[in-house]
N, C-alpha and C positions, 0 to 999 in steps of 0.2 A: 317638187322640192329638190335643191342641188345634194348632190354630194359633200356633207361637208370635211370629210378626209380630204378632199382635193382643194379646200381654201387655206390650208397651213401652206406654210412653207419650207421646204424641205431640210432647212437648217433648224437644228435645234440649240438654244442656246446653254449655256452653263456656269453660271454664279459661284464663286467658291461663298462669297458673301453678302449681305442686303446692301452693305458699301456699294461695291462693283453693281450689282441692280442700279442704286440710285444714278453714279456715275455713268452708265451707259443709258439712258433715259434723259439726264438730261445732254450727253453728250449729242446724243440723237437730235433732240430738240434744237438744240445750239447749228446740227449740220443739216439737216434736214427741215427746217423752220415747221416743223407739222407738229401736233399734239401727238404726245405718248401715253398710252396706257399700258400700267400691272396690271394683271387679271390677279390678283390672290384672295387668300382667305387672310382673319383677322390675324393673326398671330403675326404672320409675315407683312402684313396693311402696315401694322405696327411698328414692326422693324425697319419699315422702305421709310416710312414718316419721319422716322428719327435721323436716318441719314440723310435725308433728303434735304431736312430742316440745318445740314450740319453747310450744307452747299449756298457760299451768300449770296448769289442772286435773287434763289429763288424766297415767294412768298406763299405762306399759307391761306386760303381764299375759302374753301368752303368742307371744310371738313366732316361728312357725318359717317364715324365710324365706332359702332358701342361695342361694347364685352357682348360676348355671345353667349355668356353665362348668367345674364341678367335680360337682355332682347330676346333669348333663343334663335336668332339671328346666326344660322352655321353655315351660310353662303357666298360667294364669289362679293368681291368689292372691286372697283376700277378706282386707283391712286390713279391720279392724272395731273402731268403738267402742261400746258398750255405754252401761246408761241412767247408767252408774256411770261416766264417762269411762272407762273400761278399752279398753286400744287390742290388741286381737290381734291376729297375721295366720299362713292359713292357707291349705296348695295349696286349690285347688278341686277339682282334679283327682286322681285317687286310682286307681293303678295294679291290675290284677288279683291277688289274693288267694287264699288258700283257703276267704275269709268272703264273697267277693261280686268280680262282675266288675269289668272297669274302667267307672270314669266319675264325672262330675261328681259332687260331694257336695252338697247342698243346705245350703242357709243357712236359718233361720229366718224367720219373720215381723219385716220392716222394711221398710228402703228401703234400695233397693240402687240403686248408681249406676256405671255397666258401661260398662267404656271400650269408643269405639267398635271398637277392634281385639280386642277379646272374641271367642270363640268363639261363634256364635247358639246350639247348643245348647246351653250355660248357662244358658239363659231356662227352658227343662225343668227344672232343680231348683230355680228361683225365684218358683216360683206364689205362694207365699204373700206374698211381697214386691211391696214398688210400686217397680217397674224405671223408673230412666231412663237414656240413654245419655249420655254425657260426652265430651267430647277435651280434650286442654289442648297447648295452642302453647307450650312455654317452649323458647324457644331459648339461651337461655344456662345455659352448665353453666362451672365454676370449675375450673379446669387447675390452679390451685394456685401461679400466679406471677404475683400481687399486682401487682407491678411495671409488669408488663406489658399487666395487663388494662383494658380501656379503661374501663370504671367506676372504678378505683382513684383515688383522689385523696389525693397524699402530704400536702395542708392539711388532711384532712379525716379522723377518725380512725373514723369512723361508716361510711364508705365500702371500709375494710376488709374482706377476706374472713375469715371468722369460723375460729375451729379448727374445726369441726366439718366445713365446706368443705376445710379443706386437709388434713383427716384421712381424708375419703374419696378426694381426690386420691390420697394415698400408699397406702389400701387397695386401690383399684382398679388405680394401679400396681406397686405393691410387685414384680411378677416382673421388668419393665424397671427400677426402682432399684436393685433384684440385681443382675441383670446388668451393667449400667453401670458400677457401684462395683466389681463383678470384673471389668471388663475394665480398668480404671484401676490394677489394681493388679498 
């Protein structure tokens, strides 16, 4: 069995935000014609989708990425775009069968960029790929009331939260805006 400390790459990269993720993934793609992979968990799947989906070449091709509060699904996902901008995303992770045990699925020959909260042994079905590790610091996330958020600026119409931010607002809470609206009534 190799080493797998020794298949990363010495560089480690650093996202202020899932923008910049998106943008370097496919800038990659664009200069290097090879397939890129995110290694993340769902929270962040989520966030790279949305930007990624903000970039117009590319297309959405095969997406299977659920709430991990409904699948129990708390595992690695590969968001992947292709040489064709094609954006997929898929577990990594792949449960015992009657075709094969459990464990990581391997990704093809790219570059794969593995958040640093990744599982190390994910790097085992990534040989063929040039590995770096990433983190990204974005601290702001959009609760969905404009008003109140200290970026908003009512002169400013550019500075609005976009639908697509207040759309996941209300997807993520959709069980407490039930509840509320039936206890009101």
């Amino acid at each position: 069995m190799r080493d797998v400390r020794n298949m990363m790459n010495d560089i480690q990269l650093s996202f202020e935000t899932h923008e910049d993720l998106a943008e370097c993934m496919f800038e990659l793609v664009e200069e290097t014609n090879d397939i890129v992979y995110a290694v993340v968990f769902y929270d962040d799947a989520k966030q790279l989708l949305k930007e990624l989906g903000y970039i117009e070449e590319t297309v959405f091709s095969n997406i299977n990425l659920e709430d991990p509060e409904w699948t129990e699904y708390n595992k690695e996902y590969y968001v992947t775009i292709d040489k064709d901008y094609e954006i997929s995303v898929e577990p990594a992770w792949h449960e015992k069968s009657e075709w094969r045990d459990a464990c990581y699925f391997g990704a093809c020959d790219g570059i794969a960029l593995i958040h640093s909260d990744a599982n190390s042994k994910i790097l085992e079905v990534l040989d063929d790929c040039e590995c770096y590790e990433f983190s990204i610091d974005d601290d702001f996330e959009c609760d969905g009331r404009c008003e109140e958020c200290a970026i908003f600026d009512d002169d400013d119409e550019d500075s609005e939260c976009d639908f697509a931010d207040i759309l996941e607002y209300i997807m993520d809470n959709l069980p407490d805006i039930i509840t509320e609206a039936i206890a009101l009534n």
